[in-house]
C-alpha positions in Angstrom: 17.2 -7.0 -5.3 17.7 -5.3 -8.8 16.6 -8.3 -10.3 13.2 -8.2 -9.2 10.2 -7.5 -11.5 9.3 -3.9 -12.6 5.0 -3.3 -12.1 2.8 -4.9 -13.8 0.6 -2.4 -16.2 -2.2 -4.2 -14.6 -4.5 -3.0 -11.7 -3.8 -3.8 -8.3 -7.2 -4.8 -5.9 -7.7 -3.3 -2.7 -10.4 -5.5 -0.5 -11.6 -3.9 2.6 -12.9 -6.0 5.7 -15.2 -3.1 7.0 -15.7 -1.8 3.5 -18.5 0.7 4.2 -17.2 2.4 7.3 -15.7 5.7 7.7 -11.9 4.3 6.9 -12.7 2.7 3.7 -15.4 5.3 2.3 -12.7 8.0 2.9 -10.5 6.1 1.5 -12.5 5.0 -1.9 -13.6 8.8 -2.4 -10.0 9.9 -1.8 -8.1 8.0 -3.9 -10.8 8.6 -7.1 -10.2 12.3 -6.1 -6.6 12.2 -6.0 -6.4 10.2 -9.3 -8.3 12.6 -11.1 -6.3 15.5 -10.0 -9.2 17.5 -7.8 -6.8 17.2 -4.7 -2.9 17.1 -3.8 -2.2 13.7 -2.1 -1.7 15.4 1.3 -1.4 12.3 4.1 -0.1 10.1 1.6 3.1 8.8 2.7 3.4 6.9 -0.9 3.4 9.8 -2.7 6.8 11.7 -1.2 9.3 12.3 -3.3 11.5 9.4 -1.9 9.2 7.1 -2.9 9.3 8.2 -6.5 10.9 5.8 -8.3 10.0 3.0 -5.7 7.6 1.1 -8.3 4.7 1.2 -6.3 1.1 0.5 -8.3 -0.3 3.8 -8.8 -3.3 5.1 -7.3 -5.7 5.4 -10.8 -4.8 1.7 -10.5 -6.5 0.5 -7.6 -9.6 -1.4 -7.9 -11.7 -1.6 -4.7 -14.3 -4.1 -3.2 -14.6 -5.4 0.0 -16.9 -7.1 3.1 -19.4 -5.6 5.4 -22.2 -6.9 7.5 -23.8 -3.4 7.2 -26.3 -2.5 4.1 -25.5 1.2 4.1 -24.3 2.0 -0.1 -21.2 3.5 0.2 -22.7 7.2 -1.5 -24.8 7.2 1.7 -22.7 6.9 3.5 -20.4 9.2 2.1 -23.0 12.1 2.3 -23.0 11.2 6.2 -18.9 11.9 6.3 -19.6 14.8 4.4 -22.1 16.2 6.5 -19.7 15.2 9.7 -16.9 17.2 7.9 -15.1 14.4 7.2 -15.3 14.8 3.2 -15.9 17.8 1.4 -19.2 18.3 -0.3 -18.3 20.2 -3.3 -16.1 16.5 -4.0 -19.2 14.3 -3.7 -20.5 14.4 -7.5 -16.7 13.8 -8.6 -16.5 10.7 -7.2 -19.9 9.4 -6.8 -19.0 6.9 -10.0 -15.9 5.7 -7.4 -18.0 4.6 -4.6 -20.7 3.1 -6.6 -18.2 1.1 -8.5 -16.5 -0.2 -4.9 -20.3 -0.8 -3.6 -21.2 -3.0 -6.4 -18.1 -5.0 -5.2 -18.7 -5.6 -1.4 -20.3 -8.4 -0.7 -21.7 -9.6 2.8 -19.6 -10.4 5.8 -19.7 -13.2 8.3 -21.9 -12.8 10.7 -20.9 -13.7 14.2 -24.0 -15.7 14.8 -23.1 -17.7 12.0 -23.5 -21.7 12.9 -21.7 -23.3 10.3 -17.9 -24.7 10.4 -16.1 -21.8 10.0 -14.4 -23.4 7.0 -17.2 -23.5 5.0 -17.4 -19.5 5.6 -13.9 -18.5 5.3 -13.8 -20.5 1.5 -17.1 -18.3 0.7 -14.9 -15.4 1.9 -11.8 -16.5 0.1 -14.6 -16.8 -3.1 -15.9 -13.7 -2.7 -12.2 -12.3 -3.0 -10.5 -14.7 -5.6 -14.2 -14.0 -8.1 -13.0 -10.0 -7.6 -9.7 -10.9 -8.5 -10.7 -12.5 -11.7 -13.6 -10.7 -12.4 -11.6 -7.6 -12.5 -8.0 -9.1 -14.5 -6.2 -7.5 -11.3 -2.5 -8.4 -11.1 -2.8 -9.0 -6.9 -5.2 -8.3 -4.6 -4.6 -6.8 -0.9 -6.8 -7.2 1.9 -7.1 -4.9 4.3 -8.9 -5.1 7.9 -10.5 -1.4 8.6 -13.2 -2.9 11.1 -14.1 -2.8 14.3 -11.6 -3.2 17.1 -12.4 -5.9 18.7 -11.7 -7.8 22.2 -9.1 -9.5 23.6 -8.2 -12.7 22.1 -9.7 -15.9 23.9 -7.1 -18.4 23.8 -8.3 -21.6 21.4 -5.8 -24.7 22.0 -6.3 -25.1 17.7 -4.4 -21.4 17.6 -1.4 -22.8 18.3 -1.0 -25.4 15.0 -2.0 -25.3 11.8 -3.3 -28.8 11.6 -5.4 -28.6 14.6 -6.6 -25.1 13.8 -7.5 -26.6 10.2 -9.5 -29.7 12.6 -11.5 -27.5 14.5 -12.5 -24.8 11.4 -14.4 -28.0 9.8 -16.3 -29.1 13.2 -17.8 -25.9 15.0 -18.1 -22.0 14.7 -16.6 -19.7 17.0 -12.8 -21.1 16.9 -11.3 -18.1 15.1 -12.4 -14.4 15.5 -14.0 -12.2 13.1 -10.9 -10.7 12.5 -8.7 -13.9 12.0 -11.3 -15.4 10.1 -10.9 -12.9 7.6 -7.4 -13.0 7.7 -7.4 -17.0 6.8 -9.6 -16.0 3.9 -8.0 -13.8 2.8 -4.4 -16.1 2.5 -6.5 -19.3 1.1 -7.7 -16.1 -1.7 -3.8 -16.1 -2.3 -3.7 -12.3 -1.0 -1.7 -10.2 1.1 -2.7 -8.9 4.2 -2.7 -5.7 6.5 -4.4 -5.5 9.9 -5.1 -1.7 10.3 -6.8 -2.7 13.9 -5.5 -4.3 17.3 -7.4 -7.4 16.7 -6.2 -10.7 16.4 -5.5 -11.0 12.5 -2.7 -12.6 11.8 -1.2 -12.8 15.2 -2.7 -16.3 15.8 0.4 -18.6 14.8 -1.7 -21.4 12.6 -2.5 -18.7 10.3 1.1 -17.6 10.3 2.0 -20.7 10.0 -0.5 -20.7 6.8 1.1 -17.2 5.3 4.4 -19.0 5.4 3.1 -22.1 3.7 1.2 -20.0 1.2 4.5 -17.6 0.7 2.2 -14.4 1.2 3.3 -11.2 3.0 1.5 -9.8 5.7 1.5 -6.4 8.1 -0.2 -5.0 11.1 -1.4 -4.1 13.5 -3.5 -1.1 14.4 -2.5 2.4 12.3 -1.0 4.8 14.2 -3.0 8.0 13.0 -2.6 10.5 15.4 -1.8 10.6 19.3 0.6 7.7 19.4 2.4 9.0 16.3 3.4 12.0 18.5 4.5 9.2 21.1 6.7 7.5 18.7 8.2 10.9 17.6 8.2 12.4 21.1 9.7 9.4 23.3 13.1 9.1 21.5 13.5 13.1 22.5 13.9 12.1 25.7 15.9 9.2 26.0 18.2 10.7 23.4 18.8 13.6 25.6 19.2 11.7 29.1 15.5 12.8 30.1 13.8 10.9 33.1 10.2 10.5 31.9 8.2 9.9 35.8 4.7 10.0 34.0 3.1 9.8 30.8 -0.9 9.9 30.9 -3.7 10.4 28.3 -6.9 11.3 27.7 -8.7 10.2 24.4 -12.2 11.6 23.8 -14.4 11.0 20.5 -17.1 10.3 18.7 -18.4 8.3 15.7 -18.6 4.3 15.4 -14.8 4.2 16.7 -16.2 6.1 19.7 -18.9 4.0 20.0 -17.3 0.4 19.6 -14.4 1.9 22.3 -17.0 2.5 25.0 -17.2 -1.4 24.9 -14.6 -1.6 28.1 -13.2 -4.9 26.2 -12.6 -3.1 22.9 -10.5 -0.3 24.4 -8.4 -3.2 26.3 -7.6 -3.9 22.9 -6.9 -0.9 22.2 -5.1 0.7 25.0 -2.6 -2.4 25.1 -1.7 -1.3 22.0 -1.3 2.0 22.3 0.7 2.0 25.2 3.3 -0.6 23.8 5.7 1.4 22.0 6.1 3.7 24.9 6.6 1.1 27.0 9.4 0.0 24.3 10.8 3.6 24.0 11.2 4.1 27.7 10.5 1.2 29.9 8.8 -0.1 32.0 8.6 1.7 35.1 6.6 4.7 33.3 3.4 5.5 35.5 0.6 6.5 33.8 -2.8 5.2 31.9 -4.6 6.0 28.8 -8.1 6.8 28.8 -11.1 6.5 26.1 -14.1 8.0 26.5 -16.9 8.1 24.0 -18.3 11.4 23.5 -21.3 11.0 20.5 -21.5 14.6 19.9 -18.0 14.8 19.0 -19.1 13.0 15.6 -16.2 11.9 13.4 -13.6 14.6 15.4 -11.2 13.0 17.8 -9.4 14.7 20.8 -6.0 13.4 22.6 -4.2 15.4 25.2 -1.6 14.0 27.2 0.5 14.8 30.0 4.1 14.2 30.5 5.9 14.7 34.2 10.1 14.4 33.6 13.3 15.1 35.5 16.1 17.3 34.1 19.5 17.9 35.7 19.5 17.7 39.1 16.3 16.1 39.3 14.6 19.3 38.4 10.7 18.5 37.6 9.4 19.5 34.4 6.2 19.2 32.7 4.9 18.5 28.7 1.6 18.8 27.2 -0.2 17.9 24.1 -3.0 18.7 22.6 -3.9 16.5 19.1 -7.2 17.1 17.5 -7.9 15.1 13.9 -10.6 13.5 11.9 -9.3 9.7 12.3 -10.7 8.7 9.0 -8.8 11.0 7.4 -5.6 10.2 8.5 -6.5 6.8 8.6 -6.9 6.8 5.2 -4.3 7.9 3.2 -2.3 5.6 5.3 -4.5 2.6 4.3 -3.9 2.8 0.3 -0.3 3.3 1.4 -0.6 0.3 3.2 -1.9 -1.5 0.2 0.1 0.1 -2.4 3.4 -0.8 -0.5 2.4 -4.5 0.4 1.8 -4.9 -3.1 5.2 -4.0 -4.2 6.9 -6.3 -1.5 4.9 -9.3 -3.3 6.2 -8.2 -6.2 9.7 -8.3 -4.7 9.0 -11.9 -3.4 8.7 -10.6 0.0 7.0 -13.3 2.3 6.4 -13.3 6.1 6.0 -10.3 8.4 6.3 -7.0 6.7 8.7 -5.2 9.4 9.7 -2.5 7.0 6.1 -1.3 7.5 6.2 -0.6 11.3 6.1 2.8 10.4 2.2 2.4 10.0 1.6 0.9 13.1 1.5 0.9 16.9 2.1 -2.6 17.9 3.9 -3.5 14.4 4.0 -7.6 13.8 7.4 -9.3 13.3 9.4 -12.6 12.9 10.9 -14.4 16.0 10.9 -12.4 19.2 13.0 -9.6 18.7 11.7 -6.3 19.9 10.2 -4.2 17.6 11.6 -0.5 16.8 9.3 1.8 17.8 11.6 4.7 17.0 9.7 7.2 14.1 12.5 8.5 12.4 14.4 5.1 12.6 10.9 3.9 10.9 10.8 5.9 8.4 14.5 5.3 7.5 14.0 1.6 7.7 10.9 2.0 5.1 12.8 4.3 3.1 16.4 2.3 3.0 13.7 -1.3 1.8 11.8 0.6 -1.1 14.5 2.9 -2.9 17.5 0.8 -2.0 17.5 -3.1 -1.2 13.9 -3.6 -2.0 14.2 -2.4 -5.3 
């Protein structure tokens, strides 16, 4: 794909759904701080040295806005981060102009209690975004989901097809979630699309059957940012070496408003399903074993995961491995979501259209075309996102 178009000199947009939580604060704050040279890019997968020469829009380039339902201005709620150790403090006056630039540009969120057609509210949404666009000159604009997990999908029989799903959207609310709905304003905004949660999204085939009739790329779901990124790295270990994992159980403790919308015991479905898919993928299914999530409020923004791993050797020897991870999940969450952003940006640039599998290094239930099984595999990941930016995706 030599042939493709070099970057634009033009600014690429970033629009957050969940634009005033921990993720996306972080994430504004960071990237006017890494643009202006007052902090390395640590976390930043873009910015390794094989990604160099990959084209990818720059990160003094970005141009943020987003959605919320909350009022909170993002310099509030920065101070709170920075008060939970999540930002430094010393960093708040350099980027205070940052976050009030990206407040001025979030605008409110759909409510769920909303009684209108949902059409009518994903075309506001879809305004919101396409008067950003133009407001700004931008060259694209990527939307990115950094809200609330959210349950389970309940089936809809207008999920399944485009024209029905585009029926039922014009006659009553509640046919798409919040998530989705997003999602479906976010391709009628012409945009590209990352789902940074397990929720629905994307995964509902009408609106995959939309992305394809709109020719827009789209990735997800839910960031792998710390305990299932050792998973993915770990797992191959032992199958590669003829290891009979028995057991692989975890604990998950934390705090903040991730912690708080977890202790909702349909959220952490959600959740746990897809944390516990790529080991499933990596080493079957006849591992034993659970993942638990328990919200602990004076934990704050920290975030605790230790796991426990029963194997055979030779002989049928038992043998035991433990982990211990302890992060800030905004700030690995993060870097990984103007990744995100800056490489979906590039694939539109390349023409890319459709699921984004190159990207399954982000996530830990990755989205993909047809029913082949995703690769779970972190190295192979990396390899595979490597090989499609500095070799055929170029």
């Amino acid at each position: 794909m030599s042939d493709t178009p070099a970057p634009g000199a033009g600014r690429t947009g970033v629009w957050f759904v969940g634009a005033r939580g921990s993720v996306a604060t972080t994430a504004v704050a960071g990237a006017a701080a890494v643009a202006a040279g007052l902090v390395p890019p640590t976390g930043m997968v873009a910015e390794l040295a094989e990604f160099a020469d990959a084209g990818l829009p720059a990160v003094d380039r970005l141009v943020f806005g987003g959605h919320d339902v909350t009022g909170v201005p993002l310099p509030k709620r920065a101070e709170e981060l920075a008060a939970g150790g999540v930002l430094p403090p010393a960093l708040l006056p350099a980027v205070a102009e940052a976050l009030d630039a990206a407040d001025r540009e979030i605008r409110p969120g759909a409510r769920a209690d909303e009684q209108r057609p949902q059409r009518e509210t994903a075309a506001a949404l879809a305004e919101d975004i396409a008067s950003f666009r133009d407001r700004h000159g931008l060259d694209q604009v990527v939307v990115v989901d950094v809200a609330s997990t959210e349950p389970p999908l309940a089936p809809h029989p207008a999920h399944a097809d485009l024209a029905a799903l585009e029926e039922a959207l014009g006659e009553a609310p509640g046919v798409l979630p919040p998530s989705s709905l997003y999602a479906c304003a976010a391709l009628l905004a012409d945009c590209g699309h990352v789902g940074f949660t397990p929720s629905a999204g994307l995964r509902i085939p009408a609106l995959r059957e939309l992305a394809a009739l709109q020719g827009l790329p789209y990735a997800g779901s839910d960031g792998k940012t710390g305990e299932t990124l050792v998973r993915t790295a770990l797992g191959p270990m032992f199958t590669h070496r003829g290891l009979r994992v028995r057991s692989w159980s975890g604990t998950n403790l934390l705090g903040g408003g991730d912690g708080a919308t977890l202790a909702d015991p349909d959220a952490a479905l959600s959740k746990n399903s897809s944390k516990r898919s790529g080991l499933t993928a990596l080493l079957g299914d006849g591992v034993e074993g659970l993942t638990h999530i328990d919200y602990v409020p004076s934990m704050g923004e920290l975030k605790t995961a230790w796991d426990h791993i029963a194997f055979e050797g030779f002989l049928g020897t038992p043998m035991t491995l433990q982990f211990t991870w302890q992060g800030v999940d905004s700030a690995l969450a993060a870097p990984l979501v103007l990744d995100l952003a800056r490489f979906l940006a590039r694939a539109r640039d390349h023409g890319a259209t459709g699921p984004q599998e190159q990207l399954s290094f982000f996530f830990k239930d990755p989205v993909r075309a047809g029913d082949a099984p995703a690769e779970h595999r972190l190295v192979t990941q990396f390899e595979h996102l490597r090989a499609w930016y500095t070799g055929a995706g170029r």
